[in-house]
C-alpha positions in Angstrom: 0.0 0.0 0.0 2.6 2.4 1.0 4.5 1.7 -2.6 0.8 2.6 -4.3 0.8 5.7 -2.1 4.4 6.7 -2.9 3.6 6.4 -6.6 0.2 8.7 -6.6 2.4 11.3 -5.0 3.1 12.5 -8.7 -0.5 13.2 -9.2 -1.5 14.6 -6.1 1.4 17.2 -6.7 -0.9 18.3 -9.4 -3.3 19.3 -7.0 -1.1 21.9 -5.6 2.3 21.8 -3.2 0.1 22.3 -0.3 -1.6 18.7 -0.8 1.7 17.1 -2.0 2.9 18.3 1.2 -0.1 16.8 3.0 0.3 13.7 1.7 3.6 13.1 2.2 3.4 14.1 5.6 0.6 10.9 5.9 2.9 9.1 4.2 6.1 9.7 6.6 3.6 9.3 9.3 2.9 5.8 8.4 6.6 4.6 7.9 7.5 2.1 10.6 10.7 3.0 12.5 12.7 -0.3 10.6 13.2 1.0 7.0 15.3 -2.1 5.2 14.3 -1.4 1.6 16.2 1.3 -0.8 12.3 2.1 -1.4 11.6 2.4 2.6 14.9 4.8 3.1 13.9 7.4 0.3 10.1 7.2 1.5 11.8 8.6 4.7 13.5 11.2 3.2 11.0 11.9 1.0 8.8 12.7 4.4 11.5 14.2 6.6 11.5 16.9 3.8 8.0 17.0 3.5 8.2 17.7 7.6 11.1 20.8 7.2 9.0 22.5 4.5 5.5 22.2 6.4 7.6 23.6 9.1 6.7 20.8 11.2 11.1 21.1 12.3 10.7 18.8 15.0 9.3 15.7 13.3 11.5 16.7 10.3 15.0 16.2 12.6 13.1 12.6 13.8 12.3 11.1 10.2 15.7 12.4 8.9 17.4 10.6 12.1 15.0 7.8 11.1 16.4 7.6 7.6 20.1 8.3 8.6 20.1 5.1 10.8 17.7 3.4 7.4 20.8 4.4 4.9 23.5 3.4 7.7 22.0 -0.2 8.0 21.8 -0.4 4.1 25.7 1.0 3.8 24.4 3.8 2.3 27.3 6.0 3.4 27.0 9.3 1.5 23.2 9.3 2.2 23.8 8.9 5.6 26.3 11.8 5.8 23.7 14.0 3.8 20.7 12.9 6.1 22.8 13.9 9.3 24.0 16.7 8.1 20.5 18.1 7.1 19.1 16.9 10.4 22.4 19.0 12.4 21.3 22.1 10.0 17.9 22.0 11.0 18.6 22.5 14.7 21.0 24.8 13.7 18.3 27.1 11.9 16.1 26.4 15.1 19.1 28.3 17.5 19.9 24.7 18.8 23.2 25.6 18.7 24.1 23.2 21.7 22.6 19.7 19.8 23.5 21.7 16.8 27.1 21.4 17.6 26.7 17.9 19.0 25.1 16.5 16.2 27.9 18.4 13.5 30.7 17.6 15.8 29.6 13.5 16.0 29.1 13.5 12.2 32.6 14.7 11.5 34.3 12.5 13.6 32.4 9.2 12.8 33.5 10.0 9.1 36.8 11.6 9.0 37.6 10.8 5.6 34.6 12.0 4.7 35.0 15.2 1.8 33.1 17.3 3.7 34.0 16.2 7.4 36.2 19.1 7.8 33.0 21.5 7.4 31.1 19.9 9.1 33.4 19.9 12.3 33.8 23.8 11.6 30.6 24.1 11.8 30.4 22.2 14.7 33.2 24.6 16.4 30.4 27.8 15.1 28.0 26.2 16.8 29.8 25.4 20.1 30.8 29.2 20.2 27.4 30.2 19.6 26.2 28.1 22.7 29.4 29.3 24.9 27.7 32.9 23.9 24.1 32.0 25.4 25.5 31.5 29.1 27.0 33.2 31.7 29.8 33.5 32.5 31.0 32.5 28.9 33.0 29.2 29.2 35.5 28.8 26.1 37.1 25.5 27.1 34.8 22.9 25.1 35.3 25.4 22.0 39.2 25.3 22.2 39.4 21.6 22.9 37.0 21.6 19.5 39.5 24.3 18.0 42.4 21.8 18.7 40.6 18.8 17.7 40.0 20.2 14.2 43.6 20.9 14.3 44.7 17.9 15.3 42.1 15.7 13.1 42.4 17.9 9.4 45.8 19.3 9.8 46.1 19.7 5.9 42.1 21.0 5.4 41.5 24.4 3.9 39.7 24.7 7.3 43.0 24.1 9.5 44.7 27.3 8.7 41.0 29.2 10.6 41.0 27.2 13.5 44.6 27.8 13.9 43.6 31.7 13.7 40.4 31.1 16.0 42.6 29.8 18.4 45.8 32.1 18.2 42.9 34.6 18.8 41.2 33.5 21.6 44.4 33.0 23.4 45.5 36.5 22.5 42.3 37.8 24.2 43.1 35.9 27.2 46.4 37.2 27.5 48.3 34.0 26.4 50.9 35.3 23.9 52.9 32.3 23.9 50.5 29.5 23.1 48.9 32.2 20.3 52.5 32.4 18.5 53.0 29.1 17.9 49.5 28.2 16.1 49.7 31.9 13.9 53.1 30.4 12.8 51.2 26.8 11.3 49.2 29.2 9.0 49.6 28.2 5.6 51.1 30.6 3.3 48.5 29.8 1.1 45.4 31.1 3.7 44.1 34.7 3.6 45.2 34.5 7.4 48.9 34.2 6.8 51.0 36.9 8.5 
């Protein structure tokens, strides 16, 4: 039934994007939480879409965590970092910044030969500075450990060189000349941050 459902979606569209929306928001209601079939996975996407753009962000971030674990069980690898990075990105357009940062930062490292790990740990990093900024007093040691991680874990990304700045900078502000010396001197001549 739910294949016969997925494949009316085409014509319901013709009715308008508010009752395609509609009906694939049934649709990703109606998907169990076990999705083992290539069909099952993009029904789940399909939905968790259908969620974000219904604004419905919430149940959008649950059927794309849904379909991340559907396309990690199928070895779907790229899908899977896609999924969680949408999912991360949602939160992050929500001001989650906290589970924002958690969810980026997890991503990175369970795929760090992933192309686009890198970012996605940079973002991270944004997002754990964007929490530090919400409390008081502002705590900075979970963002330089993260600053040093990404240092430490993508030494030769494009993305290196700006941690390497982020932190030179932080420990400037803080009064720590010597530690910022050493990481303004691993800027590549190649960044727009070389001195």
């Amino acid at each position: 039934w739910r294949n016969q459902a997925i494949a009316r979606l085409p014509q319901i569209a013709r009715h308008g994007q508010f009752w395609k929306r509609r009906a694939e928001t049934q649709l990703a209601r109606s998907v169990s939480n076990d999705a083992n079939s290539p069909d099952e996975l993009q029904t789940l996407a399909r939905a968790a879409a259908g969620f974000y753009r219904s604004g419905e962000f919430a149940e959008a971030v649950s059927a794309y965590d849904r379909a991340r674990v559907a396309a990690s069980t199928q070895g779907q690898q790229d899908q899977f970092f896609d999924l969680s990075l949408t999912a991360a990105a949602i939160e992050q357009e929500q001001e989650n910044y906290a589970e924002a940062a958690k969810r980026f930062r997890e991503l990175a490292l369970a795929m760090p030969e992933h192309t686009r790990a890198a970012e996605a740990h940079m973002t991270a990093v944004y997002n754990c500075a964007r929490a530090a900024r919400s409390k008081r007093p502002i705590v900075l040691d979970e963002y330089l450990a993260w600053l040093e991680e990404h240092v430490r874990t993508w030494p030769q990304a494009a993305s290196a060189d700006q941690a390497r700045w982020l932190l030179a900078r932080v420990y400037q502000q803080q009064g720590q000349s010597d530690e910022a010396m050493p990481e303004l001197r691993r800027i590549s001549p190649e960044s727009p941050r070389f001195i």
